[in-house]
Kinemage of the C-alpha trace (Angstrom):
@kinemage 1
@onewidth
@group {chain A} dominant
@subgroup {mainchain}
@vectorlist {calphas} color= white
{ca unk a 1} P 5.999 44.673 18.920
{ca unk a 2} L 8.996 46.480 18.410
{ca unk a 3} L 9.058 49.814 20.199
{ca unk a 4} L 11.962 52.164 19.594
{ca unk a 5} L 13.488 54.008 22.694
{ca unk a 6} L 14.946 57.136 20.418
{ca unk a 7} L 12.753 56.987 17.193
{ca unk a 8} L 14.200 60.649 16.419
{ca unk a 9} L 17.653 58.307 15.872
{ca unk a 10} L 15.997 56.088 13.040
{ca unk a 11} L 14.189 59.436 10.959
{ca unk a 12} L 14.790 59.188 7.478
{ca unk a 13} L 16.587 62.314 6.202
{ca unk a 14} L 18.886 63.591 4.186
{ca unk a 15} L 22.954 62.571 3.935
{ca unk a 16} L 25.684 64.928 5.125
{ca unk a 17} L 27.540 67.398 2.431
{ca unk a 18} L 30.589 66.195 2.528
{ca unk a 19} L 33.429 69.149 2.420
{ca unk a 20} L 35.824 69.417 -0.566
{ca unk a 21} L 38.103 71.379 -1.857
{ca unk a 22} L 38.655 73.041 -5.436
{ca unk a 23} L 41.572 71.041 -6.345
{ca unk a 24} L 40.140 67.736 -5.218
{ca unk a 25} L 36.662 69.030 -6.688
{ca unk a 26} L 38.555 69.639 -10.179
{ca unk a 27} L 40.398 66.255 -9.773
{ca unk a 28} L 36.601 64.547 -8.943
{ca unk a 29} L 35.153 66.303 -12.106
{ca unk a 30} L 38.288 64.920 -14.560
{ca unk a 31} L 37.155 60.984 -13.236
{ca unk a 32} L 34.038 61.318 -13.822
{ca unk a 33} L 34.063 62.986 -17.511
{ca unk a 34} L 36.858 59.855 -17.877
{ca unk a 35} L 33.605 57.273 -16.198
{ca unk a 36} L 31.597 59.152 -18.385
{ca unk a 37} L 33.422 58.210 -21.714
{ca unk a 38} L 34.129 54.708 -20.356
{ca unk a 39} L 30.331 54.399 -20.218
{ca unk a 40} L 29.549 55.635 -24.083
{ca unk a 41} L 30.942 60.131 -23.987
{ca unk a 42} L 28.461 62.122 -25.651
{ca unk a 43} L 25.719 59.471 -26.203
{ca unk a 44} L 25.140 58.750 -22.284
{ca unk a 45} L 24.816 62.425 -22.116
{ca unk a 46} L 22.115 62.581 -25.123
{ca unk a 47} L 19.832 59.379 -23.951
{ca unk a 48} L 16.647 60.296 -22.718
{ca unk a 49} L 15.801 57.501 -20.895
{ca unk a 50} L 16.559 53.637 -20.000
{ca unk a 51} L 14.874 50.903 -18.852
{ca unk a 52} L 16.011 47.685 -16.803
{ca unk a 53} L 14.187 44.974 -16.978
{ca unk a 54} L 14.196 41.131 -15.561
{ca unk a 55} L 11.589 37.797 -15.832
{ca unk a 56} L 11.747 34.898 -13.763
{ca unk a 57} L 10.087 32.121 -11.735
{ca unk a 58} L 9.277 31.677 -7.876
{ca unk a 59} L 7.863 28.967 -6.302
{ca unk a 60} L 6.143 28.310 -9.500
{ca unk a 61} L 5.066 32.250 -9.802
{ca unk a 62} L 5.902 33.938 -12.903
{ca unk a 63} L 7.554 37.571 -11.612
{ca unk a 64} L 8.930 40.647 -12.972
{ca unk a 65} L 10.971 43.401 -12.260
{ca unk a 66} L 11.782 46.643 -13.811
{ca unk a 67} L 13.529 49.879 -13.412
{ca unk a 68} L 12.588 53.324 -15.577
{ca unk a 69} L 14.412 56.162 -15.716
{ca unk a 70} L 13.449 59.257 -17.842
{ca unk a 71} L 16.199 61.983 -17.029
{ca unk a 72} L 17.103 64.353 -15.736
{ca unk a 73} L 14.243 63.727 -12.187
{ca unk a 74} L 12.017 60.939 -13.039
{ca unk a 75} L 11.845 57.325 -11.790
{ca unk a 76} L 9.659 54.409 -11.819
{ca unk a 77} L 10.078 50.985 -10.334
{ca unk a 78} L 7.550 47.949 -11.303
{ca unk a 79} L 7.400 44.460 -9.882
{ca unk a 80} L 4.542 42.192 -10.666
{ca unk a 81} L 4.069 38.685 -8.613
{ca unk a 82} L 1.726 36.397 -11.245
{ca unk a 83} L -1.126 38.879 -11.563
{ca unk a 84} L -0.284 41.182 -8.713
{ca unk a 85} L 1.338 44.516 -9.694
{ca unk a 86} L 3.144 47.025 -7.536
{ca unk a 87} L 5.113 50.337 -8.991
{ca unk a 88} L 6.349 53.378 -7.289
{ca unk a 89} L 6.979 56.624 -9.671
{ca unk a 90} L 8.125 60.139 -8.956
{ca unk a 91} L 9.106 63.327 -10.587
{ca unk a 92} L 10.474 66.496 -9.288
{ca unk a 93} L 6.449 67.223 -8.172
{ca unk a 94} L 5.103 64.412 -6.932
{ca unk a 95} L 5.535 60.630 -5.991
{ca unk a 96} L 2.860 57.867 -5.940
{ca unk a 97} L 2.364 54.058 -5.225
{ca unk a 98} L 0.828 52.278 -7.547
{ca unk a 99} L -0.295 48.699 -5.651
{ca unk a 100} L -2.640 46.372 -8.236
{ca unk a 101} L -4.613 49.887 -8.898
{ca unk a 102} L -5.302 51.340 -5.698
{ca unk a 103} L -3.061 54.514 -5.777
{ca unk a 104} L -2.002 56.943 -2.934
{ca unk a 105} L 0.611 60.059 -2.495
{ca unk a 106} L 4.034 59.157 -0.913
{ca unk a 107} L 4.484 61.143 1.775
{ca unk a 108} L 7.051 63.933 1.706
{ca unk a 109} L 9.507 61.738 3.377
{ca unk a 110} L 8.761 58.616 1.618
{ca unk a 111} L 9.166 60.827 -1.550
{ca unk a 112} L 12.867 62.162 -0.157
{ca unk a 113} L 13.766 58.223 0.155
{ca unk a 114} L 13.018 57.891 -3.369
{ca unk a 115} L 14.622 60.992 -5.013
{ca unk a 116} L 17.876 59.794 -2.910
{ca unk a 117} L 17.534 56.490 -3.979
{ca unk a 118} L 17.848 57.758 -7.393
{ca unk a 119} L 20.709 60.401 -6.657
{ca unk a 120} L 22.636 57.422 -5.937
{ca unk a 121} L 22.460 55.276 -9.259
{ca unk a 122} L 25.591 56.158 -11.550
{ca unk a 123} L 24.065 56.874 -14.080
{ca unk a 124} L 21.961 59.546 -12.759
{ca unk a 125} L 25.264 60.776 -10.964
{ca unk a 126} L 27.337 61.333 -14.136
{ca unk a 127} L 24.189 63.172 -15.938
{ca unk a 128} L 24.024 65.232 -12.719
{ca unk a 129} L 27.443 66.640 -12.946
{ca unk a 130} L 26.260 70.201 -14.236
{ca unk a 131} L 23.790 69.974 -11.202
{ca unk a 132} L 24.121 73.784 -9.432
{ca unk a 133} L 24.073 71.776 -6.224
{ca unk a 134} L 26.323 68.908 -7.115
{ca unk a 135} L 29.409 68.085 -5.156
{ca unk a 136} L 32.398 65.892 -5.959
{ca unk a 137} L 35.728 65.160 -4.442
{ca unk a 138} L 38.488 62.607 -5.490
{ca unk a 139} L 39.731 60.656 -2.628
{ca unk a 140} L 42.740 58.905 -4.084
{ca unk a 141} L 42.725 54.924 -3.903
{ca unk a 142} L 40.864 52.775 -1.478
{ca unk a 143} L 38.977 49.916 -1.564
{ca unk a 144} L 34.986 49.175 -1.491
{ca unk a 145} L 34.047 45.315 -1.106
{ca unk a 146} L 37.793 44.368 -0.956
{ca unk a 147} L 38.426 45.910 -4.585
{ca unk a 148} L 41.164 48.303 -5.016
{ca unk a 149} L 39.629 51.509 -6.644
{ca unk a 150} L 40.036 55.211 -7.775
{ca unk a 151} L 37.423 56.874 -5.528
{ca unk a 152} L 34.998 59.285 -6.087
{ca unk a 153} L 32.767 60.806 -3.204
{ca unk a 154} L 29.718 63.046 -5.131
{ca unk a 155} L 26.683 64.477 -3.102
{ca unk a 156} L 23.192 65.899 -4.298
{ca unk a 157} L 19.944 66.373 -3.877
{ca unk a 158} L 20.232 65.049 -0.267
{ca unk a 159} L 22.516 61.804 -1.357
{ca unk a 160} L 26.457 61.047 -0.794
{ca unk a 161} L 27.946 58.058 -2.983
{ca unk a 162} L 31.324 57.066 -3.201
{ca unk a 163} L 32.000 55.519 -6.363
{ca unk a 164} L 34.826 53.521 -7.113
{ca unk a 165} L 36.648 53.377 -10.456
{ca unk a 166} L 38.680 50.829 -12.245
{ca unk a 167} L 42.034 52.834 -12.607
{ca unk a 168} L 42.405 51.456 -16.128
{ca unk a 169} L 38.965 51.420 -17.563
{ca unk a 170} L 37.556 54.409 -16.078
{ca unk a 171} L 34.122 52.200 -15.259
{ca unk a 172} L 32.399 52.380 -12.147
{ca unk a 173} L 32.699 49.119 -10.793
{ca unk a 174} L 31.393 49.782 -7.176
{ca unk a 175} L 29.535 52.080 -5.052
{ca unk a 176} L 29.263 53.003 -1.191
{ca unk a 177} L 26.378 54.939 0.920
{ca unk a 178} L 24.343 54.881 3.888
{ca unk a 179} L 21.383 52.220 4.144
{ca unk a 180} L 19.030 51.518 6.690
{ca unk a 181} L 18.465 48.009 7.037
{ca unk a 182} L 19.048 44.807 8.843
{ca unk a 183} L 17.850 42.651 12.189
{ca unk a 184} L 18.425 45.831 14.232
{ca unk a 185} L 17.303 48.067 12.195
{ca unk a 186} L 20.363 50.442 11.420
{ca unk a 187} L 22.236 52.945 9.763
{ca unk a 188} L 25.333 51.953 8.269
{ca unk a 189} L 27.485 51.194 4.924
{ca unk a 190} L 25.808 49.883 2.302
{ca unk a 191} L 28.708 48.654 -0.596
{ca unk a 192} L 27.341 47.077 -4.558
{ca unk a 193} L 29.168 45.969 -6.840
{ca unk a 194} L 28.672 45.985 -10.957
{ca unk a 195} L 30.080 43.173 -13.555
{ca unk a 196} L 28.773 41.650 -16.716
{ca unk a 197} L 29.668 44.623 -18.457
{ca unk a 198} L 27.803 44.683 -22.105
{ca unk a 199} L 27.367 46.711 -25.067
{ca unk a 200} L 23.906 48.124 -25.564
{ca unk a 201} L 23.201 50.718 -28.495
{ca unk a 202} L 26.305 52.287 -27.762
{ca unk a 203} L 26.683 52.258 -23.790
{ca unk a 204} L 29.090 49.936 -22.011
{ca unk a 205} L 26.313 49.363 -19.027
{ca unk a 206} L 26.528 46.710 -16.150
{ca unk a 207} L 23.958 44.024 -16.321
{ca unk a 208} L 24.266 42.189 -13.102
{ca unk a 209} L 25.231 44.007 -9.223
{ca unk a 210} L 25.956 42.385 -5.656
{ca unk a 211} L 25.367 43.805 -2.339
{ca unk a 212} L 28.479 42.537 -0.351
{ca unk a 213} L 27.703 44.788 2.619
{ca unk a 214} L 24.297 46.220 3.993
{ca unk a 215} L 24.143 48.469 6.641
{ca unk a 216} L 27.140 48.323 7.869
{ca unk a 217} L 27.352 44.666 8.206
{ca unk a 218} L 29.385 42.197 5.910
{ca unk a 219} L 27.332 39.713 3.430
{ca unk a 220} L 29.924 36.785 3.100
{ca unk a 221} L 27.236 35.182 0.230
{ca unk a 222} L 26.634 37.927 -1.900
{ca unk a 223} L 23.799 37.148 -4.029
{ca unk a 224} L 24.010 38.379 -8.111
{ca unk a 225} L 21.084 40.048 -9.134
{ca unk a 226} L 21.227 40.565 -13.275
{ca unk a 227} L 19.157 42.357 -15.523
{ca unk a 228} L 17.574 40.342 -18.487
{ca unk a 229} L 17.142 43.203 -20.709
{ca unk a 230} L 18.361 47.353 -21.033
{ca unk a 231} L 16.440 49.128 -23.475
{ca unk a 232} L 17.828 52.744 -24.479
{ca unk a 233} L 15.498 55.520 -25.293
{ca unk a 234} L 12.021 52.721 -24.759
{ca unk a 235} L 8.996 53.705 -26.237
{ca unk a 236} L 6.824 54.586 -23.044
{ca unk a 237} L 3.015 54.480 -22.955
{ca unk a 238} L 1.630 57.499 -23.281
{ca unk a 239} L 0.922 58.960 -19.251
{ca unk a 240} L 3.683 57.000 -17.841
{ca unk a 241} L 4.980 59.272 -15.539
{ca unk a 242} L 1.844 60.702 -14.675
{ca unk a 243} L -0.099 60.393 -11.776
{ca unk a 244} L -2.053 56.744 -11.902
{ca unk a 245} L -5.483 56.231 -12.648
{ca unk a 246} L -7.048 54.409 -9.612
{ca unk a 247} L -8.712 50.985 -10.971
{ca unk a 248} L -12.371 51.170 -11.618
């Protein structure tokens, strides 16, 4: 059994605010309007919603994964092993599991996981730049998985994310933030980076991102996870952000 000496250490809570300012907040705006045109301008800003969606095989087991989100607050996350199905959803009011029908409330912090979770996905970000509460702050060049970048350090709704920029594209081609994870357990850097860049109803969106470090510790194998499928503005079953039905 692993018993933790300091458990107040290894609390889930919110990321620091980093401090910035107006220049380099003004200079972090101008990237991101320029990430924000790389991506598709005026049409990212319009969508309503996406979804992300892969199919596969293990060990003989058909499975599934997808990723909803329905701007500006809303989130859910499906994966389905043969007949087994598992989602997590939340809104700006309430977050829920969803395991093969049995439903329960996150908890309060399980729910702050989740909404910074989704503070931290680019897209999100760039709709989030009018956000009363949202911070940004150009940082110059540096580098994030070994890739030289324009960086961009945002924070909101409890979440900090550097993302780095291609200088010439304007894309976001990387991001950095703090993970908990690994044999020990800890807090550290957690680093992805985006490719297969493809045209979809008028976005340029990444279909395929690596985790090259997890916290804090180098992953010399990074392993490609890709999307099969991005669907812009899905048609959603009616209820599907609402709280779930328990099975009968």
């Amino acid at each position: 059994m692993l018993r933790l000496t300091a458990p107040e250490k290894v609390l889930e809570r919110d990321d620091p605010v980093p401090e910035h300012s107006p220049t380099r907040r003004r200079q972090g705006l101008t990237l991101l309007r320029q990430a924000i045109q790389a991506i598709g301008g005026d049409k990212l800003m319009a969508i309503k919603s996406i979804r992300l969606a892969s199919a596969g095989e293990s060990q003989g087991t058909k499975v599934a994964k997808a990723l909803v989100l329905r701007f500006p607050d809303q989130a859910r996350t499906e994966s389905s092993w043969g007949r087994d199905c598992y989602a997590k959803l939340i809104d700006k009011d309430m977050a829920f599991f969803d395991d093969a029908g049995a439903v329960r409330a996150m908890t309060a912090a399980q729910a702050r996981v989740m909404h910074r979770d989704l503070a931290r996905h680019p897209l999100v970000i760039l709709r989030a730049t009018n956000r009363p509460d949202f911070v940004c702050e150009a940082l110059g060049e540096g580098e994030i998985a070994g890739r030289k970048l324009t960086l961009v350090r945002v924070a909101f709704d409890g979440a900090t994310t550097t993302l780095g920029l291609d200088p010439e594209s304007h894309r976001i081609l990387a991001v950095r933030h703090l993970a908990w994870g690994g044999p020990g357990f800890a807090l550290g850097e957690q680093e992805v980076v985006f490719s297969d860049f493809r045209t979809v109803d008028g976005l340029t969106l990444p279909f395929a991102r690596s985790v090259h470090r997890f916290a804090g510790a180098a992953i010399e194998d990074a392993k490609t996870i890709t999307w099969d499928e991005i669907q812009i503005d899905p048609e959603l079953p009616d209820g599907y952000f609402a709280r779930p039905r328990p099975a009968k």
